[in-house]
C-alpha positions in Angstrom: -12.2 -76.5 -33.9 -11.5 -75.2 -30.5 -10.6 -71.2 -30.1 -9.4 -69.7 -27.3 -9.7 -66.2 -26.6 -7.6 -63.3 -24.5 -8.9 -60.7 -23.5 -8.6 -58.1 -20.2 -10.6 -56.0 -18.2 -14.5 -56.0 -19.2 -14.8 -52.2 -18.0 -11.9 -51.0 -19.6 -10.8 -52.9 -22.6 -12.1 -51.6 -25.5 -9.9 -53.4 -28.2 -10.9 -56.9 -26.5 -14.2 -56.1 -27.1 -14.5 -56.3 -30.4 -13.7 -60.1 -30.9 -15.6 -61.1 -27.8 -18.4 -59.3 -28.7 -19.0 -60.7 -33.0 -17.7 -64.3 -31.5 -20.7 -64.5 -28.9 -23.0 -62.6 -31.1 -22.3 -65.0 -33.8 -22.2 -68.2 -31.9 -18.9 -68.8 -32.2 -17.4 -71.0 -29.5 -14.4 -70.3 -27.7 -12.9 -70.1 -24.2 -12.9 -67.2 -22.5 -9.7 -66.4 -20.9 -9.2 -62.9 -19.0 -5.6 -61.5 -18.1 -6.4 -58.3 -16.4 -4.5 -55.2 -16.9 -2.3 -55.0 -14.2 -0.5 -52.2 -14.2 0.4 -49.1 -16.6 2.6 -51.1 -18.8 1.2 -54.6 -19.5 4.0 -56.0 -22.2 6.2 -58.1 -20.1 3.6 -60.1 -18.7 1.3 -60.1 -22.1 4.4 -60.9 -23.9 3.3 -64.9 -22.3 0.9 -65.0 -25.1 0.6 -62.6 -27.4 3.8 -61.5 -30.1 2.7 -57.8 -29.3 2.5 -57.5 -25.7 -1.5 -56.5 -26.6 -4.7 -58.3 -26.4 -6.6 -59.6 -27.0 -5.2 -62.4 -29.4 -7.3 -65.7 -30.3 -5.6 -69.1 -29.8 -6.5 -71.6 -32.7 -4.6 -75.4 -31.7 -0.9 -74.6 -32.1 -1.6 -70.7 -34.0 -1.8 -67.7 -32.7 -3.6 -65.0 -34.0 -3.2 -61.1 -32.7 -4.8 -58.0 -33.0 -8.9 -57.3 -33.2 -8.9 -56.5 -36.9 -5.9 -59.3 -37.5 -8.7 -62.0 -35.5 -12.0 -60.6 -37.2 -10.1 -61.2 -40.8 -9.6 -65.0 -39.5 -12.5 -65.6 -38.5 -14.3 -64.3 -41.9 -12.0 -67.0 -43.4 -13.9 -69.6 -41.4 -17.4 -68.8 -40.6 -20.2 -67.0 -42.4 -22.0 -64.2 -41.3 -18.7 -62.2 -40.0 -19.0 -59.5 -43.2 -22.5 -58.3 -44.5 -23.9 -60.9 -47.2 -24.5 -57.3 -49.7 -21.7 -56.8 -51.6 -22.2 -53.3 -51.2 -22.7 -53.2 -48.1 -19.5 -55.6 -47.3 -17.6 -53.3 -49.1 -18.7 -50.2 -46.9 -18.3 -52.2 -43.6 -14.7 -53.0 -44.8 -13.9 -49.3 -45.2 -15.8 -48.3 -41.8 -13.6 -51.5 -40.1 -10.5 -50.0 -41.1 -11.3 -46.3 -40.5 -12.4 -47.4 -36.7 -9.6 -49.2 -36.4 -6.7 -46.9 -38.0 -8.8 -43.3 -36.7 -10.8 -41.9 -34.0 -7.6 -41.0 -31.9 -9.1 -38.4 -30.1 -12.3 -39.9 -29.2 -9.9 -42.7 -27.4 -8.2 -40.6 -26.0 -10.4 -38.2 -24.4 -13.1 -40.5 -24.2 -11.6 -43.6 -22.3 -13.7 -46.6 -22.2 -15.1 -47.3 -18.7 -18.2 -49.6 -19.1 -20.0 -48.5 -15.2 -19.2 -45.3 -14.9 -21.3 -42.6 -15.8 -18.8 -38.8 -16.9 -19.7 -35.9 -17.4 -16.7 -34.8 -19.3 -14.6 -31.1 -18.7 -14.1 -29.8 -22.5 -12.7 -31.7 -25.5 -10.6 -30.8 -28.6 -11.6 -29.7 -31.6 -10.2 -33.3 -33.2 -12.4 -34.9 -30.8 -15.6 -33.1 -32.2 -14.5 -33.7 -35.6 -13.9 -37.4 -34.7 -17.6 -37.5 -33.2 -19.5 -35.6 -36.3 -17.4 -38.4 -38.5 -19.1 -41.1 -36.6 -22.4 -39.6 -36.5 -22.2 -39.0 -41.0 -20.4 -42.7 -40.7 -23.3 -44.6 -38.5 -26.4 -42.0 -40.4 -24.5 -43.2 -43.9 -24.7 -47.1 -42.9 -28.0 -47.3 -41.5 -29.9 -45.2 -44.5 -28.0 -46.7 -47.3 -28.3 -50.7 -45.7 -31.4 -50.2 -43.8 -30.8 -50.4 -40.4 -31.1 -51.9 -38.1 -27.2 -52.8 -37.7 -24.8 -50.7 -39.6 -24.3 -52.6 -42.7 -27.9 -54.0 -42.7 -30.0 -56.8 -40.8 -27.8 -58.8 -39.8 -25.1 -57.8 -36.8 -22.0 -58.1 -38.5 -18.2 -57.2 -37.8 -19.0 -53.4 -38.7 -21.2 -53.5 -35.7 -18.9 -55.2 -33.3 -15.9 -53.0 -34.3 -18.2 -49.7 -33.0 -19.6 -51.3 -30.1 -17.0 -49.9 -27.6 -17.9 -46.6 -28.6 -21.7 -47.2 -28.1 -20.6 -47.5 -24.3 -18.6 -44.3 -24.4 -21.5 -42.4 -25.9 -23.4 -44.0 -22.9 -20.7 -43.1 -20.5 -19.9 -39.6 -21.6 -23.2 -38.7 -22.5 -22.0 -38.1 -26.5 -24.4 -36.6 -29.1 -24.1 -38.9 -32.0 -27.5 -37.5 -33.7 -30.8 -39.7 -34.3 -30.0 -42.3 -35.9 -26.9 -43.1 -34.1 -28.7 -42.5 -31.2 -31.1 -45.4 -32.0 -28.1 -47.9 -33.0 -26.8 -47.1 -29.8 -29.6 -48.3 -27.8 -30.0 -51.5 -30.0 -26.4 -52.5 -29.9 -26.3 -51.7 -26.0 -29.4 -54.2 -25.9 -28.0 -57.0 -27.8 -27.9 -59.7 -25.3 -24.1 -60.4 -26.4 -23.8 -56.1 -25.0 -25.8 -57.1 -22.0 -23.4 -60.2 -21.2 -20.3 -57.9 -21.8 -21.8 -55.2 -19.6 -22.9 -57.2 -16.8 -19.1 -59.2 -16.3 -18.3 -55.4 -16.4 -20.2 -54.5 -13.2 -19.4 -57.6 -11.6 -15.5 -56.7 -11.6 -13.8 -55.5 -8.5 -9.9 -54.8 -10.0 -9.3 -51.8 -10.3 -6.1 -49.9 -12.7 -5.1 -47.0 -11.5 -4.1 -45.9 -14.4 -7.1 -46.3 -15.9 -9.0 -44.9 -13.3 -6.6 -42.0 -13.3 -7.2 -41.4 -17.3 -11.4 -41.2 -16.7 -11.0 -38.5 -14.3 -8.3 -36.4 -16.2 -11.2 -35.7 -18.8 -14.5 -36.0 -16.6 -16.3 -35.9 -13.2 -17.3 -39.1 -12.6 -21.2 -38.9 -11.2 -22.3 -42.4 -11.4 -19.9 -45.8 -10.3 -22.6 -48.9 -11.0 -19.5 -51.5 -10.5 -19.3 -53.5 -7.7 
């Protein structure tokens, strides 16, 4: 078995993260292949590879599979340890998977992922605080019922993986997400797999604009640690 997986930019691709990030943590092999965002609109050139214009997508011999949750639900088919072992608690982290990736629209949108940068963000709507009390009640819910210290338990698991984008905008934007959110922050920003993610980050010189552009709509940037 021999995956390949697309992805873009470290910094900015939030969506991309989530595979990468349960495939390493996991030991999962695949190779890494990086199309970076090029421009506003990315579909033409994505279209290549991927039936949606999107990444990332995960190449599998002659199949092609799109979309983060589309790729996590594959790979559950193939290799344990991609949904909590608990029953209950596989059930929860399937509801939590879905609600991260179907919700949260504010928080992505006023809250752009940019992995070295430090914001400090101008204002925010009222469906962005509700979207950030939701996470705080959703990550305080996981880690009391399932014991910590991942969301859905002791073992890093898909839930995990599907939230760790926002553990970098929480870091970035300097997001109150209460105590123990707070302290599943700082553990998932310290998995090594996190570390890895962060540090190809930093390395990176491309720059979008349009990403760029986005981060400073919503914030005054006071901290650049990328190279």
């Amino acid at each position: 078995m021999s995956y390949q997986l697309i992805t873009a930019n470290r910094n900015y691709s939030s969506w991309s993260l989530r595979p990468w990030v349960l495939m390493t943590a996991l030991g999962i092999p695949f190779d890494d292949r990086i199309e970076p965002f090029a421009a506003m609109n990315n579909y033409d050139a994505f279209r290549a590879f991927s039936p949606t214009g999107q990444v990332p997508v995960l190449v599998d011999g002659e199949r092609t599979v799109w979309d983060s949750l589309g790729i996590a639900l594959y790979l559950a088919e193939r290799h344990e340890g991609v949904w909590p072992a608990d029953e209950a608690a596989q059930a929860w982290a399937m509801c939590a998977v879905a609600e991260m990736h179907g919700g949260f629209s504010a928080l992505r949108n006023e809250r752009t992922m940019t992995v070295g940068q430090r914001v400090a963000p101008r204002g925010g709507s009222a469906a962005l605080a509700r979207d950030v009390a939701r996470l705080a009640e959703l990550w305080d819910e996981g880690l009391t019922r399932f014991g910590g210290p991942w969301l859905a338990g002791p073992a890093f698991t898909v839930v995990d993986a599907f939230y760790a984008p926002v553990a970098f905008r929480v870091r970035t934007y300097g997001i109150d997400v209460g105590e123990a959110g707070g302290r599943w922050v700082a553990a998932v920003l310290d998995h090594p797999a996190m570390r890895e993610w962060e540090r190809q980050a930093l390395a990176e010189t491309f720059r979008e604009p349009s990403h760029e552009v986005e981060v400073n709509a919503v914030g005054d940037v006071t901290q650049d640690l990328r190279a």
